[in-house]
C-alpha positions, 0 to 999 in steps of 0.5 A: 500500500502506498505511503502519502506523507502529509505536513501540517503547517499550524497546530491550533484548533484546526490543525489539531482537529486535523491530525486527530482524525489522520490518527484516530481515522487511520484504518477507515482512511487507509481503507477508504482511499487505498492509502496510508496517509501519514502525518510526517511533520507538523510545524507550529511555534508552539511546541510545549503546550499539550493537545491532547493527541497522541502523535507517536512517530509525527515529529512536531518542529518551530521551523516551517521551512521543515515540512515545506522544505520535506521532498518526501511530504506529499502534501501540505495543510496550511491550517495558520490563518491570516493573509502574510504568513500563510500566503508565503508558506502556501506559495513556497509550497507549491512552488515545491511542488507540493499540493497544498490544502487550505481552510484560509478563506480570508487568504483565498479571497484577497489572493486566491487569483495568486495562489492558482496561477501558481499551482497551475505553474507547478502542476500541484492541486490546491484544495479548500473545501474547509473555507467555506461552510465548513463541514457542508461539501459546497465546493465539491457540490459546486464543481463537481456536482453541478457540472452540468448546470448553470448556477442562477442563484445563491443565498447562504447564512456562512457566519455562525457567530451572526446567526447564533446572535440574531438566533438569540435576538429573535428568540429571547428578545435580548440586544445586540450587546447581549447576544454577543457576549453570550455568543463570546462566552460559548466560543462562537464569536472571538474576543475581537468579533469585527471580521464575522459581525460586519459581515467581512467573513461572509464576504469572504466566503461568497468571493469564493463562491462566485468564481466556483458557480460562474467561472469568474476571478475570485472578487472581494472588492467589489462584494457589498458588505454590511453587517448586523451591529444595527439589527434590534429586536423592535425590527425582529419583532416587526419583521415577524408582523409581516412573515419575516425574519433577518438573517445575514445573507450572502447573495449571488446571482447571475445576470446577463452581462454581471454577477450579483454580489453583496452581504447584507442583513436581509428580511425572508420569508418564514416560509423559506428553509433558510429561516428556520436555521438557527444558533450557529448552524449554517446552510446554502440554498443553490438554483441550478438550471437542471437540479432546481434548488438544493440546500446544505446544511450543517456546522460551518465551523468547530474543530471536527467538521472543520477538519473532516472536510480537510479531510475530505481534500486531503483524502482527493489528493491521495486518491489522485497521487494513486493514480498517478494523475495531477489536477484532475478537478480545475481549482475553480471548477474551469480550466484556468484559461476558462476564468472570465473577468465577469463584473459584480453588480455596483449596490446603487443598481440593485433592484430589490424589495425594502423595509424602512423603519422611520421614528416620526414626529407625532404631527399632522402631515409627517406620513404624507410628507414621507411617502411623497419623498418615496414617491418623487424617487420612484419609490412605491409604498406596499403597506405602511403601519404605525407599529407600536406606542408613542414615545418621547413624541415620536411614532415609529413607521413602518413600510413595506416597499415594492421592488425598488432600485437602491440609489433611488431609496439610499437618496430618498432616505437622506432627503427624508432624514433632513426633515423635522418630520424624522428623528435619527436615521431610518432602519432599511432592511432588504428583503429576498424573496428567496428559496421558496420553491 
């Protein structure tokens, strides 16, 4: 039976999940791949602190340069994170000729374009199926799986930190500040949580995504992000009043000549899947052409699913090296010459359904006078309500538009912002109508 020796590159949670299941899964895996998969080196700059794994012949070392430098490891797992160390050791990698696997979405959205140009150059794979959705299979599902089918849509809820705490919003009634800390003290949120509560690791996640479902260059920049610091309950509750609920989405759909792209909190029905998944679970809703809808769900983080689809990468690569075969799959899903530079969408064009939330003074007119700004921007009201009790003199007003273009609402909402009629800023949620079928 054939020998695949394997690095690890990092030896935190991930990295430790990985080499418990190359340890603790070493017969199911020799039997499933026709392999011994064994764990050579793993590198970390912390060589004293006990994980709890018992390595026996797997040499633990400070240096990096030692697995990376190995002519007898096969394949390295980059498991550091961040977007300097990691993108150095994965280039030196490949151009070591070794396949790299990789749970570093934050690195492949940034420079993701970088990192295949350089397998291609070395004829290694480069794998990632951890990056997004954990341990959900949607990288495989989106380039193998779906080969014959155009991806007309996405929408994904791939931040469990943000879920958890809207869950927890919508659930208990607590605030923003609250949820958080709760979502701190089990572990789901970091102690600097910025990356998954202003939506940037969702973002991530769907530049990723994007280029696997459309053929397109991995594009972060021009992704829309906002996150959820603004949610309240009052806007939970009110949502449900006219069969809603938020969650953070990320949104892709293809058009014509553009892709579709932002990351936002968004208002669905409750008769959608996606509304029902809730505390830090994630899930993905694709419309395909020939498969219709398909969702995934499952952990979209954590040490074992995380290291079960690296896995998963490792375990591909293995089959690959038996059969003598190299790049069998596209990185992306397309031959390199295949990528197109397809533009995302700017915000100020998207045409989409609105929640606006005003706090309004208690006078005569204020309604009319909101709506006929509305109206002069070509803004048409569905419902509009008073929701609630006066206070402090002011009425919240809540409306319900029909499908809207974002400048003309971002324009009306600054106009009716200067007026005495409305006190702070108006609340404006998108809605989706989405995954329904």
């Amino acid at each position: 039976m054939k020998t695949i020796n394997i690095g690890i590159l990092g030896y935190g949670v991930v990295g430790a999940g990985v080499a418990k299941l190359l340890k603790q899964k070493k017969q199911l895996l020799e039997s499933r791949t026709g392999a011994v998969l064994n764990l050579k080196t793993i590198a970390d700059i912390d060589t004293a602190t006990n994980r709890g794994i018992d390595l026996g012949t797997t040499a633990l070392v400070s240096d990096a340069n030692v697995v990376m430098d190995d002519p007898a490891i096969d394949i390295v797992v980059e498991t550091i994170g961040g977007e300097t160390i990691a993108r150095e050791f994965i280039l030196k990698s490949l151009e070591n000729k070794k396949h790299v696997v990789t749970a570093n979405k934050a690195l492949l959205a940034s420079f993701g374009n970088d990192l295949v140009t350089a397998a291609r150059k070395n004829q290694v794979d480069l794998a990632f199926e951890a990056s997004v959705g954990g341990c959900m299979p949607v990288i495989k599902f989106l380039r193998e799986s779906l080969v014959a089918n155009d991806i007309k849509s996405m929408s994904a809820i791939l931040n469990g930190t943000c879920n958890y705490i809207l869950t927890k919003i919508s659930k208990d009634g607590s605030d923003f500040e609250d949820a958080l800390r709760k979502a701190q003290e089990l572990g789901y949120a970091e102690a600097e949580p910025s990356l998954d509560i202003d939506g940037f690791d969702t973002a991530h996640k769907l530049a990723i995504l994007n280029s696997l479902a459309h053929g397109m260059e991995i594009n972060l920049k021009d992704i829309y992000v906002e996150g959820i610091r603004n949610i309240t309950p009052k806007d939970i509750e009110f949502a449900k009043d006219f069969g809603y609920i938020i969650k953070l989405l990320a949104i892709g759909k293809i058009h014509e000549d553009y892709v579709e792209a932002r990351v936002h909190p968004t208002m669905i029905s409750s008769s959608n899947p996606l509304s029902h998944v809730d505390g830090s679970m994630n899930a993905i809703a694709i419309d395909a052409d020939a498969t219709g809808q398909t969702i995934l769900y499952g952990h979209g983080a954590g040490m074992m699913p995380t290291a079960s689809a690296v896995l998963s990468d490792i375990a591909d690569i293995a089959r690959n090296i038996i059969s003598g075969i190299k790049r069998r799959v596209p990185i992306l899903g397309y031959p390199e010459d295949n990528i197109k530079s397809i533009p995302i969408l700017p915000m100020e064009e998207l045409y989409t359904k609105y929640y606006l939330r005003f706090e309004a003074q208690d006078h005569p007119g204020v309604l009319a006078k909101i709506s006929g700004i509305l109206g002069e921007n070509n803004i048409s009201i569905k419902s509009v309500h008073q929701k609630g009790r006066k206070s402090n003199g002011k009425v919240p007003i809540v409306m319900i538009t029909h499908t809207a273009r974002e400048a003309g609402v971002q324009h009306a909402l600054k106009q009716i912002s200067k007026t005495d009629s409305v006190v702070g800023r108006p609340v404006v949620i998108r809605i989706e109508e989405i995954a329904e079928e």
